[in-house]
C-alpha positions in Angstrom: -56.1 -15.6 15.7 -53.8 -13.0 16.0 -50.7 -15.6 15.5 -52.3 -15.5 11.8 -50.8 -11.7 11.0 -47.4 -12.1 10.1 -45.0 -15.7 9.6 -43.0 -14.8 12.4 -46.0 -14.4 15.2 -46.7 -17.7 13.5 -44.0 -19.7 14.0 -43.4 -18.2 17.8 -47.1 -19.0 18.5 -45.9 -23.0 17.9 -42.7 -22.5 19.5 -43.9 -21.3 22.7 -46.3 -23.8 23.4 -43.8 -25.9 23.4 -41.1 -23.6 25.7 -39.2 -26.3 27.8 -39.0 -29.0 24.7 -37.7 -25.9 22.6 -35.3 -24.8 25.2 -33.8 -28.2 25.4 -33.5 -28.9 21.5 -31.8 -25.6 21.4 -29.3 -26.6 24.2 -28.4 -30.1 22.4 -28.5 -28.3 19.0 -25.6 -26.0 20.9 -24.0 -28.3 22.8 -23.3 -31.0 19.6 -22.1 -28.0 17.4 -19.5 -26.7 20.2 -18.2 -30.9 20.6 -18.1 -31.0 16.8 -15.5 -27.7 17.0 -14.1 -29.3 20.5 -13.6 -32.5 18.4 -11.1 -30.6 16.0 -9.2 -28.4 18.8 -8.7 -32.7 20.6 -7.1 -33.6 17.1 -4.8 -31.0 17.0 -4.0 -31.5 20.7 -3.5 -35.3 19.8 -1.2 -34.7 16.9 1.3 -32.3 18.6 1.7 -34.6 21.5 2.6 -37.5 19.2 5.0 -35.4 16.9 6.6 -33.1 19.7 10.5 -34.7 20.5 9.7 -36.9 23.7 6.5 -37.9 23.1 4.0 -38.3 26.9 2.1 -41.4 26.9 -0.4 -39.6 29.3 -0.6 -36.7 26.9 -1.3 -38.4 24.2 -3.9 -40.9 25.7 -5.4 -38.0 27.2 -5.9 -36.3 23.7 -7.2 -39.8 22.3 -9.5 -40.3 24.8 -10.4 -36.6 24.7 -10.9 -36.8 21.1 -13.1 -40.3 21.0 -14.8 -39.0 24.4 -16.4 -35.7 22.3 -17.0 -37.6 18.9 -19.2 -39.8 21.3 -21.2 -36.9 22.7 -21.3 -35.1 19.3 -23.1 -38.1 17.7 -25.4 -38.1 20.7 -26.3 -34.9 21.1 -26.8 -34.9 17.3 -29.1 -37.8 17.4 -31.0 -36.3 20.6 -31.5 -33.1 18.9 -32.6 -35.1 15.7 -35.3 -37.4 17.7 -36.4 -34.0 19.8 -37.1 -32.3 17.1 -39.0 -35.2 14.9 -41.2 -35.4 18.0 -41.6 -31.8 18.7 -42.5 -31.0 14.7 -44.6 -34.1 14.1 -47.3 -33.1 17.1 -46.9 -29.3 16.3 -47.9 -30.6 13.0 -50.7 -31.9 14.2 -52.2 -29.4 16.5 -51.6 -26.7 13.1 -53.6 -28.8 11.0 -56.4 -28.6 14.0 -56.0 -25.2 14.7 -55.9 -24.7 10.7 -59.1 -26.5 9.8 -61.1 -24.7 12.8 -60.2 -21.6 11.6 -61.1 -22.2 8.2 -64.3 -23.3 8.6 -65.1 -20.0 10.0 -64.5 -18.2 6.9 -67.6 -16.8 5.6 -69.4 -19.3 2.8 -68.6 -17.3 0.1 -64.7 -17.5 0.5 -64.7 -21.1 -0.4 -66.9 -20.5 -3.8 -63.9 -18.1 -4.5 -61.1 -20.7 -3.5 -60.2 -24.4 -4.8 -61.0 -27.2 -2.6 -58.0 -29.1 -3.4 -56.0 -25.9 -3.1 -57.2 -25.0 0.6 -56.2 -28.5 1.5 -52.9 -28.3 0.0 -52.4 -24.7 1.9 -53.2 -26.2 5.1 -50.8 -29.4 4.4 -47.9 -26.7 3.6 -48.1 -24.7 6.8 -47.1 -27.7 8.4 -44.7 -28.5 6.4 -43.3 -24.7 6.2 -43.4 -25.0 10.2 -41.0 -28.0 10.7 -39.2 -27.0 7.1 -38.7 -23.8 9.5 -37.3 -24.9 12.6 -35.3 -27.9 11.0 -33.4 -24.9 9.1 -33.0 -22.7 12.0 -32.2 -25.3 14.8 -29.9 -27.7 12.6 -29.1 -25.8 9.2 -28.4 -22.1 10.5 -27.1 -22.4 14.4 -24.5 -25.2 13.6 -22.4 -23.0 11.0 -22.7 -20.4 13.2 -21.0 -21.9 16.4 -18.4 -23.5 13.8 -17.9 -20.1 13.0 -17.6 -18.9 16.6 -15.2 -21.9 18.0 -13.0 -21.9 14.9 -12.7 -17.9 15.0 -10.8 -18.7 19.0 -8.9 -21.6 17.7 -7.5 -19.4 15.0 -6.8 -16.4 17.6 -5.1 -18.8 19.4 -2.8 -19.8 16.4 -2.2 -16.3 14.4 -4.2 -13.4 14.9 -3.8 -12.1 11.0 -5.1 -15.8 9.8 -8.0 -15.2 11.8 -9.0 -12.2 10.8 -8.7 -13.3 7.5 -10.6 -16.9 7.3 -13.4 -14.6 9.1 -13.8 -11.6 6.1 -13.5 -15.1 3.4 -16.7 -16.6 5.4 -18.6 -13.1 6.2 -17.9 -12.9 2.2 -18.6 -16.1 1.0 -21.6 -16.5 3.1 -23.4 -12.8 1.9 -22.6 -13.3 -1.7 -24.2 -16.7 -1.4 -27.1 -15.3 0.0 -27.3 -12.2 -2.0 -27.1 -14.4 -5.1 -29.4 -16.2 -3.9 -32.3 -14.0 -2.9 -31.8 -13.1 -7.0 -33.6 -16.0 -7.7 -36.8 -15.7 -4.7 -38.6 -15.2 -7.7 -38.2 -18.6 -9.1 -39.2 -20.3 -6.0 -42.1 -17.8 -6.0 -43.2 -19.2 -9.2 -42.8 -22.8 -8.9 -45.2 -22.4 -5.5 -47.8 -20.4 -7.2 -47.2 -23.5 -10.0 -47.4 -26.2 -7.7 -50.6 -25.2 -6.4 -52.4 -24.4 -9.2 -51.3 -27.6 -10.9 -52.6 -29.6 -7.1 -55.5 -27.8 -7.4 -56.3 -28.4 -10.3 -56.2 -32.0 -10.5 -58.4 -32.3 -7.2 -60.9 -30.2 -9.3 -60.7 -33.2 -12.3 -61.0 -36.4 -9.9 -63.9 -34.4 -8.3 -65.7 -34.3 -11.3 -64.6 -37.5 -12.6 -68.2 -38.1 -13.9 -68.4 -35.4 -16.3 -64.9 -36.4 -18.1 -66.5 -39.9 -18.0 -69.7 -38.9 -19.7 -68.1 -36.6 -22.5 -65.4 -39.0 -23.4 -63.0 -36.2 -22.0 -60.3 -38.1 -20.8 -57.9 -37.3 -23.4 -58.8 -33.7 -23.8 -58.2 -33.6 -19.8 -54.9 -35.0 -20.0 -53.7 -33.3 -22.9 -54.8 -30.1 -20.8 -53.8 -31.6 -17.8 -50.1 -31.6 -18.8 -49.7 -28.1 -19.7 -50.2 -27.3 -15.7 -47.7 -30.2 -15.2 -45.1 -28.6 -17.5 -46.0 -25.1 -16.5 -45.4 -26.5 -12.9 -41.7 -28.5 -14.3 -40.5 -25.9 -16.1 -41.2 -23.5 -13.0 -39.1 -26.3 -10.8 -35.9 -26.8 -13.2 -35.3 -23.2 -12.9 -35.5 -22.6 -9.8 -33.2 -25.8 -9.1 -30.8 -25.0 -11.5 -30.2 -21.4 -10.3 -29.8 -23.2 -7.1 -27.6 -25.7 -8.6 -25.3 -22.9 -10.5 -24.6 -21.0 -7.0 -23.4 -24.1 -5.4 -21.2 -24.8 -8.3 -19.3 -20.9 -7.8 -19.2 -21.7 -4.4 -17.0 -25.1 -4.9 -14.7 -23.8 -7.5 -14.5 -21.0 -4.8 -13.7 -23.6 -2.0 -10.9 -25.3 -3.7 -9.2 -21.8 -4.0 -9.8 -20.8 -0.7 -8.9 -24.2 1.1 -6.0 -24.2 -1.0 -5.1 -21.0 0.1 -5.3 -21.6 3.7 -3.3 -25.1 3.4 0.1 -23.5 1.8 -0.2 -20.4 4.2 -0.3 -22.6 7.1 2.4 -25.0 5.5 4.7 -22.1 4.8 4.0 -21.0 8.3 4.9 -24.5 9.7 8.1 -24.5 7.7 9.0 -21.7 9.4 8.8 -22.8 12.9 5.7 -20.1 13.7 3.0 -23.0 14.4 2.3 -26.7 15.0 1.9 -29.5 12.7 -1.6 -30.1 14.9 -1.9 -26.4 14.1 -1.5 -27.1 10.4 -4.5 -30.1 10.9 -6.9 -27.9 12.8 -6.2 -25.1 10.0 -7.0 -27.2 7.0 -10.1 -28.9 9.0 -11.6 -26.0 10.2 -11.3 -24.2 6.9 -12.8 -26.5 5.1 -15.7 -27.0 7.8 -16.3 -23.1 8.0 -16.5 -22.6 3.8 -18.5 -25.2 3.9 -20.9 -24.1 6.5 -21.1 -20.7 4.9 -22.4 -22.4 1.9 -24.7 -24.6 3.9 -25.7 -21.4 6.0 -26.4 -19.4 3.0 -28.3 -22.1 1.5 -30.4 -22.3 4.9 -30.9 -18.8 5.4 -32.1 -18.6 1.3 -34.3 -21.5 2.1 -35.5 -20.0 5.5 -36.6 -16.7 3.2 -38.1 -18.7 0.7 -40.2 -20.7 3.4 -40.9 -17.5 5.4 -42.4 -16.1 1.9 -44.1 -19.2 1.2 -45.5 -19.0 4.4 -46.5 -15.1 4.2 -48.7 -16.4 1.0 -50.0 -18.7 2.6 -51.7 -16.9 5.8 -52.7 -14.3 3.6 -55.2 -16.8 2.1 -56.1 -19.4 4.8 -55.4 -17.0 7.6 -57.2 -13.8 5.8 -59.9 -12.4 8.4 -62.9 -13.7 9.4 -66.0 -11.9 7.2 -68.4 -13.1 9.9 -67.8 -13.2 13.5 -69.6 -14.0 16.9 -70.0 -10.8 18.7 -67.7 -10.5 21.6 -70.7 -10.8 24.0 -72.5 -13.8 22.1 -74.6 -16.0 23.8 -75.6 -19.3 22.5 -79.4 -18.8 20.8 -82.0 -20.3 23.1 -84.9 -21.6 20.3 -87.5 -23.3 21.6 -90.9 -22.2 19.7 -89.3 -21.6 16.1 -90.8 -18.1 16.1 -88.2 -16.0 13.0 -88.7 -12.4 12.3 -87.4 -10.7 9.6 -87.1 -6.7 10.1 -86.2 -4.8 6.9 -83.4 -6.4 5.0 -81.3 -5.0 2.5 -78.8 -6.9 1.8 -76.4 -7.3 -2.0 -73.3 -8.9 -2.4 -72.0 -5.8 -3.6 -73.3 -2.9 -1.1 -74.2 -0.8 -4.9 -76.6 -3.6 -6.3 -78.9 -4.9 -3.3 -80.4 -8.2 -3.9 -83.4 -7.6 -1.2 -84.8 -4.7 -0.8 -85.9 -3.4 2.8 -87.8 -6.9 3.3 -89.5 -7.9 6.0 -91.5 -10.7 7.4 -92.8 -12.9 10.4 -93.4 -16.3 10.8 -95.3 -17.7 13.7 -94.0 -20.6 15.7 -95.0 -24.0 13.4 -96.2 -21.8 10.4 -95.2 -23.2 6.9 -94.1 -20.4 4.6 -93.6 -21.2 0.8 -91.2 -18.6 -0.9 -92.0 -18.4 -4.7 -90.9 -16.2 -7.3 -88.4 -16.0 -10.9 -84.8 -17.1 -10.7 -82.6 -14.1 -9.4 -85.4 -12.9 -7.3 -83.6 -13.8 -4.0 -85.5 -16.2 -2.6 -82.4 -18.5 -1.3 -80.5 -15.2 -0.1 -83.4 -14.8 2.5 -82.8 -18.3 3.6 -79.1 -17.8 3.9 -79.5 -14.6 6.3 -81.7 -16.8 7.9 -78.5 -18.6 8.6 -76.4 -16.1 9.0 -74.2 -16.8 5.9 -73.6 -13.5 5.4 -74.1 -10.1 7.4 -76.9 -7.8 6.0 -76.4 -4.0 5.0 -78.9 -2.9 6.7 -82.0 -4.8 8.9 -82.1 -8.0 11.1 -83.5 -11.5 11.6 -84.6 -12.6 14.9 -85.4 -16.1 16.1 -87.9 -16.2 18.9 -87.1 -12.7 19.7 -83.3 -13.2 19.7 -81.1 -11.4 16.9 -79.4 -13.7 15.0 -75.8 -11.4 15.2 -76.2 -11.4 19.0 -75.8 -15.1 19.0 -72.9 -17.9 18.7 -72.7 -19.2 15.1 -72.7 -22.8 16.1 -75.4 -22.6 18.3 -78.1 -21.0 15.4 -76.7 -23.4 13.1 -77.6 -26.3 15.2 -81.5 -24.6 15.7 -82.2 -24.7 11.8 -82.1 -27.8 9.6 -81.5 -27.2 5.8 -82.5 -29.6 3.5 -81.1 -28.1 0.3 -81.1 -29.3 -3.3 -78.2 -30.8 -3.7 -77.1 -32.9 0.2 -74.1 -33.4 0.2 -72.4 -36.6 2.1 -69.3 -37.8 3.6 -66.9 -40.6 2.3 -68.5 -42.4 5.2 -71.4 -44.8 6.0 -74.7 -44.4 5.9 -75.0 -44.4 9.8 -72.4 -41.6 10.3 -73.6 -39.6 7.3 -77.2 -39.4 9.4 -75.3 -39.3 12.9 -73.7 -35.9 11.6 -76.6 -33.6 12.7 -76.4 -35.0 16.0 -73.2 -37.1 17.0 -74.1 -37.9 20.7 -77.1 -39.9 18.9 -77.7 -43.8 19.8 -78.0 -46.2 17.3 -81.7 -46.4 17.9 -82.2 -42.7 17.4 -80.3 -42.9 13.8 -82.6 -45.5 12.5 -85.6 -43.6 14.0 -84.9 -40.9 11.8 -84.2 -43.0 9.2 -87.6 -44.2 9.5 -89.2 -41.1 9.5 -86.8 -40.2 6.7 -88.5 -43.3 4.3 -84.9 -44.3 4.2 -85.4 -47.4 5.9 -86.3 -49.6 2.8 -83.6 -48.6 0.7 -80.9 -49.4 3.4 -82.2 -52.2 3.9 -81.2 -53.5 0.4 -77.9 -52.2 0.6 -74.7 -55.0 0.8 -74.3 -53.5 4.5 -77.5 -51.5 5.2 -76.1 -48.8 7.8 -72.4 -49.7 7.4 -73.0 -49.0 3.7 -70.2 -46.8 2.9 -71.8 -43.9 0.3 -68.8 -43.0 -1.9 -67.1 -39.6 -2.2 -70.2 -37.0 -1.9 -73.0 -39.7 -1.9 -72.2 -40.9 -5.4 -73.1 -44.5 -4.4 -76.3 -43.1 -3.6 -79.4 -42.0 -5.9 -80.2 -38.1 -6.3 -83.6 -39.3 -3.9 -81.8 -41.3 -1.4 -79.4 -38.6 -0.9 -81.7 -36.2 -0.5 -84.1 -38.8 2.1 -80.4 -38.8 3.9 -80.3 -35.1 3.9 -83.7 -35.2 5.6 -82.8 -38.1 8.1 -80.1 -35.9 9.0 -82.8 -32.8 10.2 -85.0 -35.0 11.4 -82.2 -36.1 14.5 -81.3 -32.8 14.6 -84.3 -31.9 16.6 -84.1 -28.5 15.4 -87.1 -26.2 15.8 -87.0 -24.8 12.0 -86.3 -26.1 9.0 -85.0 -24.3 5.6 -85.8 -26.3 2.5 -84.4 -25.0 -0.5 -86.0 -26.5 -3.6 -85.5 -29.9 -2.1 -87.2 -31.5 -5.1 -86.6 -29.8 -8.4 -83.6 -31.8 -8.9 -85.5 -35.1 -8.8 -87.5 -37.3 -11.1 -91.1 -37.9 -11.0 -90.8 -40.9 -8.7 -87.8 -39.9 -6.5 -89.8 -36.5 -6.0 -93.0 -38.5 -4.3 -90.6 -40.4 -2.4 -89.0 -37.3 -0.8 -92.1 -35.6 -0.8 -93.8 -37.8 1.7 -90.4 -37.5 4.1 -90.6 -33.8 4.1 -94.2 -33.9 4.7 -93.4 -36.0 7.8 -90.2 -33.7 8.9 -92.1 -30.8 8.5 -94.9 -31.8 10.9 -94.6 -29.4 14.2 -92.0 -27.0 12.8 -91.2 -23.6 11.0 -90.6 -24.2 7.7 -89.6 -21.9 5.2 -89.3 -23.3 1.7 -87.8 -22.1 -1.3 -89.8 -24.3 -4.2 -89.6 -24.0 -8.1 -92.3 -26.9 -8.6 -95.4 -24.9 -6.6 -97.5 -28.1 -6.5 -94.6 -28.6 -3.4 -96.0 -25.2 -1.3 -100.2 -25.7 -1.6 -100.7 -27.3 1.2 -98.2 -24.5 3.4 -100.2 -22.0 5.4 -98.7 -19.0 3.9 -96.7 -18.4 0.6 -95.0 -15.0 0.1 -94.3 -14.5 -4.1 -90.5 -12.3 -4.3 -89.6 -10.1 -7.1 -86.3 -8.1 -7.5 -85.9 -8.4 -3.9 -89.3 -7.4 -2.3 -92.1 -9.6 -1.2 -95.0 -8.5 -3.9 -97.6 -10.9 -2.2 -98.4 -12.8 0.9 -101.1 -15.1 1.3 -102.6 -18.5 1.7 -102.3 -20.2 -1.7 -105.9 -20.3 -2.3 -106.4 -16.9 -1.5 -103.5 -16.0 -4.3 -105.2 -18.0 -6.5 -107.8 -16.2 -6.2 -106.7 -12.6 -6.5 -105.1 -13.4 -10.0 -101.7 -11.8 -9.2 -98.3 -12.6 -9.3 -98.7 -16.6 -8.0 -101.5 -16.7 -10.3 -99.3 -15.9 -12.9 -96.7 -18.5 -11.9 -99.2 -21.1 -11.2 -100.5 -20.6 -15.3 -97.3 -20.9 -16.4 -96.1 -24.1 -14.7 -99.8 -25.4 -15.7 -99.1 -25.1 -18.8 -95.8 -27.6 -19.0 -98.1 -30.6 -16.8 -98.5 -31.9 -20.7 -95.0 -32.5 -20.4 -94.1 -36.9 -21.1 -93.9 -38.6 -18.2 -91.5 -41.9 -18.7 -92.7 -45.5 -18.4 -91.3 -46.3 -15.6 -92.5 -43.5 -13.4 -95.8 -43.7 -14.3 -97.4 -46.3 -11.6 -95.8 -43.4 -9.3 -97.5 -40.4 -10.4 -100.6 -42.0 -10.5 -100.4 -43.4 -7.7 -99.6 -39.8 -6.1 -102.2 -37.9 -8.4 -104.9 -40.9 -6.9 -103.8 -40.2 -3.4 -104.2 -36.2 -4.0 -107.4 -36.6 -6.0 -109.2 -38.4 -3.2 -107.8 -36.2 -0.4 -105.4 -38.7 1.3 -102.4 -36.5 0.7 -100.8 -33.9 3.5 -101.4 -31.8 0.4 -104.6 -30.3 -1.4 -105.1 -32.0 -4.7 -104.3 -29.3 -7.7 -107.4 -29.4 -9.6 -109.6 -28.9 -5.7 -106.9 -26.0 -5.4 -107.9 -24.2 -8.6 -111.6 -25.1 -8.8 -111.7 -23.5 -5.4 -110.0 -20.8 -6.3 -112.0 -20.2 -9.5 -115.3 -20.2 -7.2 
């Protein structure tokens, strides 16, 4: 989005695509400032023809009616431009937020680990607001004072050259000292933003993880730290305002002078015959309007700065380039078999340390690959290239022949489920958490999945079953039933392959056997590539490939690794060795239950102890 570069290519992209409601605003904006300064020039007129010797009926109810007739159209055009512009700003404001959010989540996956939730959301909300902050000032703060300025500058030409020339150097003064004292204190303004949305951002960051302050008594600790940002944030505030507050003091003590000023010259003038008492009226009115729209115009046009460097801060967050973008030629991907090819990745977060070294690796269409191997290896990084979450240095990953940079974004992402470790859901019910993957799904089809899923029973004892709303994240939900929601979710998606990365390890004994038997199910007829810590999960997978420091070191059928005594060997021992582990009370029926079903061959999966006599024969 080009429109993203700069504040003002921002606020013309709004504007024009609005052109003929702008255009109109503009001309009622224009036409209620020139009544306003028609509405003084009718005062005057109605004065002198009441106070000249013989005074004309006809003249004088013609400067009445002249006088009520543009006070009528000032307050209308006024309140025109006023409801034009609330309507104008209030769907522009919409059609930002849109246009915000869709060009956020484009941003590659890593800028929002480096960026506050809370603090995105409050970006976003003040581009909006910095918008219709924007136009307000310009259409109704800046361009009245101006045409004050203009009409009162002929009025006074008509009355004495040498006044008008003076009143115009008091308001070029007054209004650039304003605004050059002003632009002095940018900085506090500056500060109090970068306050405001730290302090915002920081409190979304506490109510999100409400639990943990819950569970270590924290509350008061949080608070107490809480209100340092809080201060940090007032403190940042009551400067800024009373810097503000200070110039706007100077300017009054300077308006009393000034006015003053004007009011005897034009008296003395009027004493001497040179000018009108209606003169003397217009004189002292349109003084006073014109200082007073220099300070409101220096006020706006220090506001309009501020806003326009609010706004520049802004964009150069939320509007920052994309990392990852759909070639200009993209096509959306076309998987039908599931077929994924990796072809010599090297890929590192930072280009000097590589995380995967010049890997590669196919996967037949329906082949089950378990990816094993120590923390840090890199075994989710494949998975997210897989994705496309981030751009390798060097290699590529095709799906059924197709290079995965070649493609639309969407369109991959909608042929690979991911079942990850954590699922995430939506302040939303249970039905439209599942309907996610694929919102043009019946009813029927969401509870299918939900069958397949093994998330049928558990609804079922919920207050509402579907309607079940889950709480922010899922945190009505157990770790298990989340995660059966997660599968739900790739089982309506219909896509081809599925990513699972460690989809158990965060669960319990009996929430593990539970999920277990859904992913067995979900994994039926696909690719499926698995990142699993607990290695009992991969035994029954066709293939497992064991990483370390970035490069696969084996590749086999788990028996046949087994067997060779190598690095899945190695792991297997070592996870062996922790089985002794308690296994509480309650989960015990469970994992007997599961170790009877494995023992007699009734599992999807080969029973452990088969697995290593085997592979010991």
């Amino acid at each position: 989005m080009p429109f993203l570069k700069s504040p003002a290519r921002f606020l013309l992209h709004y504007v024009t695509r609005r052109p003929l409601a702008f255009a109109l605003l503009a001309l009622l904006v224009v036409g209620g400032a020139s009544s306003a300064v028609g509405v003084q020039y009718a005062m005057k007129l109605l004065i002198d023809s009441m106070t000249v010797a013989a005074p004309s009926h006809t003249a004088v109810y013609f400067a009445l009616a002249a006088f009520v007739g543009l006070v009528a159209i000032e307050n209308g055009l006024v309140r025109g431009a006023a409801m034009l512009l609330c309507n104008i700003t209030v769907a522009s404001g919409v059609r930002i937020r849109l246009d915000m959010f869709h060009y956020l989540t484009g941003h590659h996956i890593g800028f929002f680990q480096n960026q506050r939730g809370g603090s995105l959301g409050h970006r976003v909300g003040a581009l909006t607001g910095s918008f219709q902050a924007l136009t307000h000032r310009i259409l109704m703060e800046i361009t009245p004072p101006l045409i004050a300025f203009g009409g009162a500058l002929l009025i006074f030409l008509a009355i004495d050259w040498r006044m008008a020339v003076a009143i115009t150097g008091i308001f070029v003064a007054a209004s650039t000292g304003l605004v050059f004292l002003g632009m002095r204190g940018d900085k506090y303004h500056k500060a109090f933003a970068r306050a405001a949305s730290e302090s915002g951002g920081e409190l979304v960051d506490l109510v999100g993880n409400i639990a943990a302050i819950k569970s270590f008594g924290a509350r008061r600790r949080e608070s107490e730290r809480l209100a340092g940002f809080f201060q940090t944030e007032a403190a940042a505030q009551k400067r800024g305002w009373m810097f503000v507050e200070r110039i706007r003091a100077l300017h009054d003590v300077a308006l009393v002078i000034l006015v003053g000023g004007a009011l005897v010259w034009a008296v003395e003038r009027w004493i001497g015959g040179g000018i009108t008492a209606g003169d003397v009226v217009v004189v002292s009115a349109m003084t006073f309007r014109m200082l007073n729209g220099s300070r409101d115009l220096a006020m706006a046009l220090i506001d309009t700065s501020q806003q326009f460097s609010y706004l520049r801060e802004t964009l150069e967050i939320v509007g920052a380039p994309h990392a990852l973008e759909d070639a200009p030629d993209a096509v959306p991907l076309q998987a039908e078999k599931g077929e994924v090819r990796i072809e010599g990745l090297t890929f590192g977060h930072h280009p000097g340390r590589p995380v995967l070294h010049d890997l590669s690796l196919e996967v037949a269409p329906g082949q089950k690959i378990g990816i094993v191997g120590p923390s840090g290896a890199g075994k989710s990084t494949i998975l997210q290239l897989v994705q496309r979450l981030h751009d390798p240095q060097a290699g590529r990953v095709l799906i059924d022949g197709q290079p995965i940079d070649r493609v639309t974004q969407d369109s991959l992402h909608q042929a690979v489920a991911v079942v990850p470790q954590e699922v995430l859901l939506f302040h939303r019910s249970i039905l439209e958490n599942i309907r996610f993957a694929r919102p043009d799904a019946t009813d029927a089809e969401v509870r299918a999945a939900a069958e397949a899923a093994h998330c049928a029973g558990f609804i079922a004892l919920l207050p509402k079953g579907y309607d079940t709303i889950v709480g922010e994240r899922g945190t009505n939900l157990s770790g298990g039933q989340r995660q059966r929601i997660g599968i739900a979710r790739a089982f309506l998606s219909k896509a081809p392959i599925v990513l699972l990365d460690e989809a158990t390890s965060a669960l319990d004994t009996g929430s593990e056997i539970e999920v277990q038997q859904a992913l067995d199910a979900l994994m039926a007829h696909r690719t499926v590539l698995a990142v699993a810590h607990r290695l009992s999960t991969v035994v029954g997978f066709d293939r497992v490939i064991v990483v370390e420091q970035g490069r696969i070191v084996e590749d086999g059928a788990p028996l046949s690794l087994l067997r060779a005594g190598g690095a899945f060997q190695r792991l297997w021992a070592l996870q062996a060795e922790g089985l002794d582990a308690p296994i509480e009370r309650r989960e015990f029926p469970r994992f007997v239950a599961g170790t009877a079903l494995r023992m007699f061959g009734l599992s999807p999966r080969p029973p452990l102890r088969l697995v290593e006599r085997q592979a010991a024969g």
